[in-house]
C-alpha positions as CSV (number, residue, x, y, z in Angstrom):
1,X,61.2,121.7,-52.1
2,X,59.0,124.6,-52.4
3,X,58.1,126.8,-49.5
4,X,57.7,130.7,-48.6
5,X,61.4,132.4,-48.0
6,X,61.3,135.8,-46.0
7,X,64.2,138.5,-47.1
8,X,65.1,141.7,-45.0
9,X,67.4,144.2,-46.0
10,X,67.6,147.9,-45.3
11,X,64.3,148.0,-43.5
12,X,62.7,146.4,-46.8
13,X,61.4,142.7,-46.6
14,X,60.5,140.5,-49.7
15,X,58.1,137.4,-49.3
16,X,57.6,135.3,-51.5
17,X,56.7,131.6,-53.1
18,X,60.3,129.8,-53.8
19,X,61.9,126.7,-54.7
20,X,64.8,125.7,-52.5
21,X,67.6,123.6,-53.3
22,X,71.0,122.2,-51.4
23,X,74.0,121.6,-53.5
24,X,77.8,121.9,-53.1
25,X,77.6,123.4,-49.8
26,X,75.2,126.5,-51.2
27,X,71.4,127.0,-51.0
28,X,69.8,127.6,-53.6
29,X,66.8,129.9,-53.6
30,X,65.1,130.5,-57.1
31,X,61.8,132.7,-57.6
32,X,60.2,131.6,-60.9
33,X,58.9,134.5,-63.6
34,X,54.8,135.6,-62.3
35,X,53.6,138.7,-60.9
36,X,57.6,139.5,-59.9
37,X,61.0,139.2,-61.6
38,X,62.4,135.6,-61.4
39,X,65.2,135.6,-58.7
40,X,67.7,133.0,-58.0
41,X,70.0,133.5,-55.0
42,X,73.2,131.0,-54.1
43,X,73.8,131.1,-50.8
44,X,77.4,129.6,-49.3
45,X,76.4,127.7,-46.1
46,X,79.7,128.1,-44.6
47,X,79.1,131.9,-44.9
48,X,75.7,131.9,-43.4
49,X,75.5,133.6,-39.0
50,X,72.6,133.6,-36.6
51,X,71.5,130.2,-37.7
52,X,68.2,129.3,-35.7
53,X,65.1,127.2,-35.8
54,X,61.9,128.6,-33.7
55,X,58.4,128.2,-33.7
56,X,56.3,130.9,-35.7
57,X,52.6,131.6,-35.4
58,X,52.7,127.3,-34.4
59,X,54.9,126.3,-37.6
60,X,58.8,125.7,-37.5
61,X,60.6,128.5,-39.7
62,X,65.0,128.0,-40.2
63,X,65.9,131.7,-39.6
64,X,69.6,133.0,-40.7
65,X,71.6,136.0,-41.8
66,X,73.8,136.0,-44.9
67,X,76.0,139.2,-45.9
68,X,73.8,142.2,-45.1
69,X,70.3,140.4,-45.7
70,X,68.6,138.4,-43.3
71,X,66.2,135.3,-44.2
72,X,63.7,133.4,-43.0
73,X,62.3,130.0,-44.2
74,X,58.8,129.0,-43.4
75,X,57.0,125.7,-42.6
76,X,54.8,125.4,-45.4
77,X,54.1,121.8,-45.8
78,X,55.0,118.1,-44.6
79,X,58.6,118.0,-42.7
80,X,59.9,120.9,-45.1
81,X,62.5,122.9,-42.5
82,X,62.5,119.3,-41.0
83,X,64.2,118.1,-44.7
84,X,65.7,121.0,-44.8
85,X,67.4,120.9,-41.5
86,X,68.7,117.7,-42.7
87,X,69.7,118.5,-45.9
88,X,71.7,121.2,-44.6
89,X,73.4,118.9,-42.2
90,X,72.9,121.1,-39.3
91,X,70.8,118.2,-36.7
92,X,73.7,119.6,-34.4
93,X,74.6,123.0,-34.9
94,X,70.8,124.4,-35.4
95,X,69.8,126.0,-31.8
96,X,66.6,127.4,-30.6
97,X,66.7,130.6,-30.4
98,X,63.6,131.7,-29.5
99,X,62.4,134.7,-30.9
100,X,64.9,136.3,-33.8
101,X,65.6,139.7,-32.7
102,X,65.1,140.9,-36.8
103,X,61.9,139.3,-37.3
104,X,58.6,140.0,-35.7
């Protein structure tokens, strides 16, 4: 699925256009060549704290923090964080958080 992916780290945050996949227990994040460097980040879910889903600017965003980054996925399109919420098998352990104290 392709949607927009938020990374903080250090008081720097990236945004960009990324394709996200779910395999072997690790998301898959992968920024194709354009205007940037192509990127591909494997994230192990049983790694991943601060899991959340809110609401942002009236669409759903999946918000966690892995190592020392922070991410944020964003509602870009037809039940994307609703796939993705099922993809990552987390219908129970996802929690409303409200407002991400990281993110503004």
């Amino acid at each position: 699925m392709r949607t927009y992916v938020k990374i903080q780290k250090d008081g720097k945050e990236t945004l960009f256009y990324a394709f996200l996949q779910v395999k072997n227990n690790c998301l898959i994040i992968t920024r194709s060549a354009g205007l940037w460097k192509p990127l591909k980040r494997v994230i192990d879910l049983s790694k991943v704290s601060y899991l959340g889903e809110d609401q942002y600017y009236g669409g759903k965003r999946i918000i966690f923090s892995y190592e020392d980054e922070q991410f944020a996925i964003f509602e870009s399109g037809p039940a994307i964080i609703t796939d993705l919420h099922n993809q990552l098998s987390l219908t129970n352990e996802v929690i409303n958080y409200g407002k991400y104290p990281r993110y503004s």
